[in-house]
N, C-alpha and C positions, 0 to 999 in steps of 0.2 A: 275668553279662553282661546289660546291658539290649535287651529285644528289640526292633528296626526300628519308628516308626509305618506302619503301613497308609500305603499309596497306591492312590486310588482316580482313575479317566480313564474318561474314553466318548470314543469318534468316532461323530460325526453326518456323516455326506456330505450337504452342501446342493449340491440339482444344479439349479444357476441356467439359465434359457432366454432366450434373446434373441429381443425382441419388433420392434428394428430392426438393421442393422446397428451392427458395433461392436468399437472396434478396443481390443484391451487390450496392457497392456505385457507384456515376456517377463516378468517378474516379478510375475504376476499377487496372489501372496498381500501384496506390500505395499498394492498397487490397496484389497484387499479390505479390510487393515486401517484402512488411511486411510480406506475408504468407512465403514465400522464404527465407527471410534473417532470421528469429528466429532460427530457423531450421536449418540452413546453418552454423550458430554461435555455436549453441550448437552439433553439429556433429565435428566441426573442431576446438574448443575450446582447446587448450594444456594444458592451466593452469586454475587455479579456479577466474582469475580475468575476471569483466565485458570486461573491454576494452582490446585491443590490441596490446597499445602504449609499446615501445622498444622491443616487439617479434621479433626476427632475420627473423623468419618465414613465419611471418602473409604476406609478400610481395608475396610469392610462395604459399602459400594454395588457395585452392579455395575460402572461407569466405575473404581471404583479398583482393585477383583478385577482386569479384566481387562487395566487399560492404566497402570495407577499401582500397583504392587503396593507395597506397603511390608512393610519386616520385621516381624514381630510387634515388639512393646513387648518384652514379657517376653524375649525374646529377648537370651541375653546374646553368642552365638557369631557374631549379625547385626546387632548394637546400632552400631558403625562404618560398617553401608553403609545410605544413603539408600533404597537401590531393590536390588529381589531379582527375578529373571529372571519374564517373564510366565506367568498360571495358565493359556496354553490353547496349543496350536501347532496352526497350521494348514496344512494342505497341500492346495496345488491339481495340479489333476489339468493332465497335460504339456497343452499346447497346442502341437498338430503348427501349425494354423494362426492367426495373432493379429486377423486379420481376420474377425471370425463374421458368419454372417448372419442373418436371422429364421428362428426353429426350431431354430436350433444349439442346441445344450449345453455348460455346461462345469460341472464338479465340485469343492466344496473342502470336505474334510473339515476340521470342526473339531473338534479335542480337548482338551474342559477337564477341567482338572486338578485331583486335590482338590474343596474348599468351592465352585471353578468352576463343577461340574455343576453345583450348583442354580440358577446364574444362566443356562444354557442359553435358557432363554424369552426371555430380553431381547436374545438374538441371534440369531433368528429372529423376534420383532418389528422388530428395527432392519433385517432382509433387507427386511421388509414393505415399509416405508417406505423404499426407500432403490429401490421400483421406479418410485417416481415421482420419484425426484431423478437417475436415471439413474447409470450407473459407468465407470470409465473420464476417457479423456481428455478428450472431445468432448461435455460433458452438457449446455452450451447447445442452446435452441432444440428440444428432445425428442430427441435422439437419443442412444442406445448406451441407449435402456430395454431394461429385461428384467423377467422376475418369478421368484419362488420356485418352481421347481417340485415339488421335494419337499425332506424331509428324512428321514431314515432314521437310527434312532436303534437302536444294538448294544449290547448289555447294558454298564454299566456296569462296568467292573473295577474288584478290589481286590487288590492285591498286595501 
């Protein structure tokens, strides 16, 4: 019997603070990804097309790890599907309230998966940057900024 590969994950809890008010939706972890992936596309974008289809690349960049995953090539039992479920899952922490104010907090663990963790860095740079493009629904005119307030990082597992 051939043995299981290894699965390796970490959760990071990024505990974001609000610097003005700001109103998020109940659904805060797509907010996050939408904030995350624009960003994430246009930093690691090689050519001038929207999409990514036939890049050699897009399989090893971070934008394609985390929001374009593709099956391996060699892969003969995912060689039919276009697209394989994403390397990270995120979970936001409940929001009793969706109206926050300056000072508040609120929590999303990120969990990449696999060859994921090591592109960790490039999502906590793209938190950096994304506290001066504001989050949320309302990011005209400076409002709903926040900034990174920590990330806390728990040993990496391997299962």
């Amino acid at each position: 019997m051939t043995p299981l590969p290894t699965l390796s994950f970490g959760v990071f809890p990024f505990k974001i603070q609000c610097l003005t008010p700001m109103h998020l939706r109940p659904f805060v972890t797509s907010t996050l990804r939408g904030a995350w992936g624009t960003p994430f596309q246009r930093m690691a974008r090689l050519t001038r097309k929207q999409k990514h289809e036939g890049c050699v690349l897009c399989p090893q960049y971070p934008y394609g790890v985390f929001f374009e995953p593709a099956p391996p090539p060699q892969s003969k039992r995912l060689a039919h599907y276009s697209a394989i479920p994403r390397s990270y899952v995120l979970n936001a922490s409940a929001l009793l309230e969706n109206n926050l104010q300056p000072a508040d907090t609120f929590s999303s663990d990120v969990a990449p998966i696999r060859h994921a963790v090591r592109h960790l860095p490039y999502f906590i740079c793209l938190s950096r940057s994304l506290e001066n493009a504001g989050l949320g629904g309302q990011q005209q005119d400076g409002y709903e900024r926040h900034e990174l307030a920590t990330v806390k990082g728990y040993r990496t597992l391997y299962v």
